[in-house]
KEKE-3310 file (N, C-alpha, C; in steps of 0.2 Angstrom, whole numbers, plus 5000, padded with zeros to 4 digits):
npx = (5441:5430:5429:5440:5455:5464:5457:5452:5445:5454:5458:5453:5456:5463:5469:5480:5485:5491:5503:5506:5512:5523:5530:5534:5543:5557:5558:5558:5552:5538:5528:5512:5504:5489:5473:5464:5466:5464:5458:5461:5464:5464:5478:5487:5492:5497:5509:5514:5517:5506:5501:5493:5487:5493:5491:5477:5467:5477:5484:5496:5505:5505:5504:5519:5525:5522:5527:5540:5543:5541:5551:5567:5578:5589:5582:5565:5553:5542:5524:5512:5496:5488:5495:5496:5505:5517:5532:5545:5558:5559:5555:5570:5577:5578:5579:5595:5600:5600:5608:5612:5600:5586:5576:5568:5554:5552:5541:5539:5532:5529:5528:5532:5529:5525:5532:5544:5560:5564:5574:5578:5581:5574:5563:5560:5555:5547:5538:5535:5530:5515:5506:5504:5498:5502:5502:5509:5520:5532:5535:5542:5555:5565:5575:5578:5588:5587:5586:5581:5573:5571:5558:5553:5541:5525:5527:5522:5511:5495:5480:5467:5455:5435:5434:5448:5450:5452:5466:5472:5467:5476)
npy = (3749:3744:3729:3715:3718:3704:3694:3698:3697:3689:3689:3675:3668:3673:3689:3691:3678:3678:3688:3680:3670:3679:3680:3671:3665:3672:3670:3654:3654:3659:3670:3672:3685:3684:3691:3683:3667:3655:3659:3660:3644:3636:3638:3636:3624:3624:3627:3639:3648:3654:3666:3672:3685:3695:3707:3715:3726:3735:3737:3736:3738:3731:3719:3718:3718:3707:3699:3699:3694:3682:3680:3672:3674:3688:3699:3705:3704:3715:3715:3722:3716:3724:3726:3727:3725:3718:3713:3699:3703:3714:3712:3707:3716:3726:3719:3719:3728:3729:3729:3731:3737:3745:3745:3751:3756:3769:3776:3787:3801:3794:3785:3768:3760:3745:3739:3730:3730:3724:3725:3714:3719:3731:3728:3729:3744:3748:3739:3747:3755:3751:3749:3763:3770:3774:3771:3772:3765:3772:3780:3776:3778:3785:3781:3767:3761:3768:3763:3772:3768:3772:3770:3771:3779:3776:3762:3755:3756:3758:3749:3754:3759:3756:3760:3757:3745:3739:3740:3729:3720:3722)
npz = (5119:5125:5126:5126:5118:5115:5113:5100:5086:5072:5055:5056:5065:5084:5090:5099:5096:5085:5087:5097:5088:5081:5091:5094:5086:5087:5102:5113:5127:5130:5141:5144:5152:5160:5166:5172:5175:5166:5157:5144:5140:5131:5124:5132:5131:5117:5122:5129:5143:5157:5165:5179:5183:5197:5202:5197:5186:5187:5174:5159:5169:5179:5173:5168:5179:5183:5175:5173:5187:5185:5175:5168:5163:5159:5155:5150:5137:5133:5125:5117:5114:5102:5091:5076:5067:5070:5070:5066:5063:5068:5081:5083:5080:5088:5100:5099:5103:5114:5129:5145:5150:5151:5131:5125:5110:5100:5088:5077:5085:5097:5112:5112:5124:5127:5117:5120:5128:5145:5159:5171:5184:5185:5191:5204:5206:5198:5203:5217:5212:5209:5222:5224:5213:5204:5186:5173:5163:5158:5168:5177:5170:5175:5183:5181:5167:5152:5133:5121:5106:5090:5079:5065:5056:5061:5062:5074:5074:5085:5087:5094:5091:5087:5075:5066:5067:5053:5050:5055:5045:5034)
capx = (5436:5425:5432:5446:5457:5467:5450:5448:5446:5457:5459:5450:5459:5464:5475:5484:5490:5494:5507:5512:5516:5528:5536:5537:5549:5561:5559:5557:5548:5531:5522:5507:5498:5480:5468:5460:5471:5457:5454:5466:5466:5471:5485:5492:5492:5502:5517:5512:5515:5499:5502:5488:5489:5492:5489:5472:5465:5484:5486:5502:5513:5505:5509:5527:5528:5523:5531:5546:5545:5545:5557:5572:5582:5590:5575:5558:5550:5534:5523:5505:5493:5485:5500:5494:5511:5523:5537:5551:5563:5558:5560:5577:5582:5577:5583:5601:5599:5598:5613:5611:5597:5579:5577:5560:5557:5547:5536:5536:5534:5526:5534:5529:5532:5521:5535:5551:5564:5564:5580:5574:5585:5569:5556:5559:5555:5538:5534:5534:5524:5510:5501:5506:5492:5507:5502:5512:5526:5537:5536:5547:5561:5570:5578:5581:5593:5584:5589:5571:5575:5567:5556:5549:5534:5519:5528:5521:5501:5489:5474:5462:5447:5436:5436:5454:5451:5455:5472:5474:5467:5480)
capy = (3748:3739:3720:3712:3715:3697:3689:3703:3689:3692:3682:3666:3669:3678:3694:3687:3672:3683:3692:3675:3667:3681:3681:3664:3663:3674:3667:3650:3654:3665:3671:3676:3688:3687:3695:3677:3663:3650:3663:3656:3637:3631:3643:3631:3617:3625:3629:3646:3650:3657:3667:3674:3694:3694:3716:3716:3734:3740:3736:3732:3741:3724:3713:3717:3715:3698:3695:3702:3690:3676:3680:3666:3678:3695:3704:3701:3708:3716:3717:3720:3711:3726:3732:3723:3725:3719:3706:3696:3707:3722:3712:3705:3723:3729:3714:3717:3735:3727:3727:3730:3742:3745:3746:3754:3759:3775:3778:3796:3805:3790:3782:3762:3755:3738:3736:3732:3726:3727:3723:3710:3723:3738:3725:3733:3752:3745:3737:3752:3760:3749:3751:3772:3769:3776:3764:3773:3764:3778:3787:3774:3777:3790:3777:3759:3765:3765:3767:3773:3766:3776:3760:3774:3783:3771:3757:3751:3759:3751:3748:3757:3762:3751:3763:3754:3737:3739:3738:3721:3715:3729)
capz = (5114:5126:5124:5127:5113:5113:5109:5094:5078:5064:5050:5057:5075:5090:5090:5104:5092:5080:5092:5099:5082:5079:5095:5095:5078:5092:5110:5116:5129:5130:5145:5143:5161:5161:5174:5171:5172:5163:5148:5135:5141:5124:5123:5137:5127:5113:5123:5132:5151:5156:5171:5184:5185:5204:5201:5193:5186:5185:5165:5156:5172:5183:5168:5167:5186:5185:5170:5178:5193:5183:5171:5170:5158:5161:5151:5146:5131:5134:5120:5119:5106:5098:5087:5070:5059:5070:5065:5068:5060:5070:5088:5083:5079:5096:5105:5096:5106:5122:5136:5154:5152:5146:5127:5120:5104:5097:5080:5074:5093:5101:5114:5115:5131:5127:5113:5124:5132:5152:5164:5179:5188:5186:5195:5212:5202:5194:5210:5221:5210:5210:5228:5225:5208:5198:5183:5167:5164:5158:5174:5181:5168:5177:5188:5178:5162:5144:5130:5115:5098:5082:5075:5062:5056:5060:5062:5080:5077:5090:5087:5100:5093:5081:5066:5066:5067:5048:5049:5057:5039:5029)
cpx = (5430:5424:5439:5449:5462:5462:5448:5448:5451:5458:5456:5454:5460:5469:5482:5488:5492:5502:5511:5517:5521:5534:5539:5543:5557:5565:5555:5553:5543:5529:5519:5502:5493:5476:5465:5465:5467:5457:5457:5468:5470:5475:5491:5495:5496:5508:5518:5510:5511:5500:5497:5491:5486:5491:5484:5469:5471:5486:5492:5507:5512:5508:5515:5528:5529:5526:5540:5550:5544:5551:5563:5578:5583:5585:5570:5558:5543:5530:5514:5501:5490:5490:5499:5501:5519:5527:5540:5556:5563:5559:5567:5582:5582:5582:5591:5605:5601:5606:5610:5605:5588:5580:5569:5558:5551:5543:5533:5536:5531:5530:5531:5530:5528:5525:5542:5555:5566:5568:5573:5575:5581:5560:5553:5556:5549:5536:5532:5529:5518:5503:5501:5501:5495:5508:5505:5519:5531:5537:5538:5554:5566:5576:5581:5586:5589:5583:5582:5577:5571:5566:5553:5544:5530:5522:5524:5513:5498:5484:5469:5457:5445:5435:5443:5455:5453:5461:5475:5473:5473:5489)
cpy = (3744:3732:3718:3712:3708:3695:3692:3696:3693:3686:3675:3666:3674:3684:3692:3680:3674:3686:3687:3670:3671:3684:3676:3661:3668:3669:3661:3648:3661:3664:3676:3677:3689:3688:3686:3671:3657:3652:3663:3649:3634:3635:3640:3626:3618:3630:3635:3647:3653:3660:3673:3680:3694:3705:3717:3723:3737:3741:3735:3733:3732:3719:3713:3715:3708:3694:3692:3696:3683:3673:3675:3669:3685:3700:3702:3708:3707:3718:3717:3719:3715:3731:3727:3721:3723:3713:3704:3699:3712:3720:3709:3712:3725:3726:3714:3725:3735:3726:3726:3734:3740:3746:3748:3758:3763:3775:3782:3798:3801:3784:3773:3757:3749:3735:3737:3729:3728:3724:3721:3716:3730:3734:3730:3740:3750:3742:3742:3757:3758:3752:3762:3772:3774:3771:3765:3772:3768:3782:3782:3774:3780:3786:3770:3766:3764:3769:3768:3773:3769:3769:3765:3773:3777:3764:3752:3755:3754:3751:3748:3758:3757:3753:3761:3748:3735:3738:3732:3717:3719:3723)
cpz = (5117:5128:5126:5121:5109:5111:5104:5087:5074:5060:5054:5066:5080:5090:5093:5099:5088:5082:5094:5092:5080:5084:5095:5090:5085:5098:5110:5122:5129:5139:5144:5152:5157:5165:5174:5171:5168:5158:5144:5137:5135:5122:5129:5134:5120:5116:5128:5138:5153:5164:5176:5185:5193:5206:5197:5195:5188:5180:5165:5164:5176:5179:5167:5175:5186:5180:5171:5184:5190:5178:5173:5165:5161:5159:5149:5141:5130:5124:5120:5112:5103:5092:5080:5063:5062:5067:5069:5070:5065:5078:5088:5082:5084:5099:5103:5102:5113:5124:5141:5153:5148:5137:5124:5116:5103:5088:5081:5081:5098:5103:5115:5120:5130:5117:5114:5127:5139:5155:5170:5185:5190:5190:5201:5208:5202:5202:5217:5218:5212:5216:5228:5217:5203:5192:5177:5168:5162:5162:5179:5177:5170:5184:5185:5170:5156:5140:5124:5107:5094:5077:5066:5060:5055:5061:5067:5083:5081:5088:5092:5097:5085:5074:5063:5065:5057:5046:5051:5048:5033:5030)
residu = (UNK:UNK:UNK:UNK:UNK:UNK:UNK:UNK:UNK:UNK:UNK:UNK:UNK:UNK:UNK:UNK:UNK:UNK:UNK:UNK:UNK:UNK:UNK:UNK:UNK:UNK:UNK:UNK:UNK:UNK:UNK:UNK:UNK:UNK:UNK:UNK:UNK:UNK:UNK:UNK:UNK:UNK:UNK:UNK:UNK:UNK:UNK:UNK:UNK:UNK:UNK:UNK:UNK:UNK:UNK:UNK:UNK:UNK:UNK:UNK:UNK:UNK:UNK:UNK:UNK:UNK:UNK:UNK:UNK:UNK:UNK:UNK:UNK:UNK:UNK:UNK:UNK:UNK:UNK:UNK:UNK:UNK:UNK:UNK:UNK:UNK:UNK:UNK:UNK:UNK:UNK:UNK:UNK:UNK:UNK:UNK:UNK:UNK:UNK:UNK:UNK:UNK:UNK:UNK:UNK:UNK:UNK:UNK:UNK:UNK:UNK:UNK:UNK:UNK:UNK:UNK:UNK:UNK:UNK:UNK:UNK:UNK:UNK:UNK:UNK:UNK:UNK:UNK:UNK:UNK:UNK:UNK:UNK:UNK:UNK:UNK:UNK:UNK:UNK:UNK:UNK:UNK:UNK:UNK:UNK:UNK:UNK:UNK:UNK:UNK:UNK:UNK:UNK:UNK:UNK:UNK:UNK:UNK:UNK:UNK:UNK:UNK:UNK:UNK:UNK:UNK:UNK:UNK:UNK:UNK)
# end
């Protein structure tokens, strides 16, 4: 769209706080990668790792790497802040989904990899892509194991263009 969508305003704040106040009801810890590590200072101070994308101009695949390596858990859960309707309920359904493997969930024939659960154990995968400028993370699935969950129709719409920004206030 031109801008950084975590800084899009909604309701009186950030997208990104939006996303974190409903992962935060889940998980105990948040990290948040940003090309910037400066660029949400007060998101430090309420509780939020803030961690320096060390793969800048690779998009989410570099943020799950670093996410990945810092990960203190067997999975992170990628999520990216322009998904307007997500909830609680709907990562606690995912996250119930999760074994040893990836968990990624679809809406209608849309597959969302930036709404997911990733094994520490698929870093090495994702990280060999990187310097090969293979940055779509579904074209390393054929290697880690995952399993795509049916989140239904529209459940997990993005918000990419700004004839949309409507549905953030819906």
């Amino acid at each position: 769209m031109g801008f950084d969508k975590a800084l899009l305003q909604v309701d009186g704040g950030y997208a990104l706080e939006r996303t974190c106040r409903t992962a935060r009801e889940v998980f105990s810890r948040l990290i948040l990668v940003a090309d910037i590590r400066d660029k949400f200072p007060q998101r430090a101070q309420q509780g939020y790792e803030i961690v320096e994308d060390e793969f800048p101009q690779t998009g989410p695949l570099g943020g799950l790497v670093m996410a990945l390596h810092h990960a203190t858990t067997p999975h992170v859960f990628l999520v990216a802040c322009d998904i307007p309707h997500i909830s609680a309920k709907q990562i606690r359904w995912l996250a119930e989904r999760v074994h040893d493997q990836q968990v990624v969930a679809f809406s209608g024939s849309h597959l969302e990899t930036l709404f997911a659960f990733y094994h520490r154990s698929c870093l090495s995968v994702f990280e060999r892509r990187l310097p090969a400028g293979e940055l779509r993370i579904r074209t390393g699935f054929c290697e880690p194991d995952v399993e795509c969950v049916d989140m239904g129709e529209a459940a997990l719409d993005n918000v990419n263009m700004p004839a949309q920004l409507h549905e953030w206030h819906e």
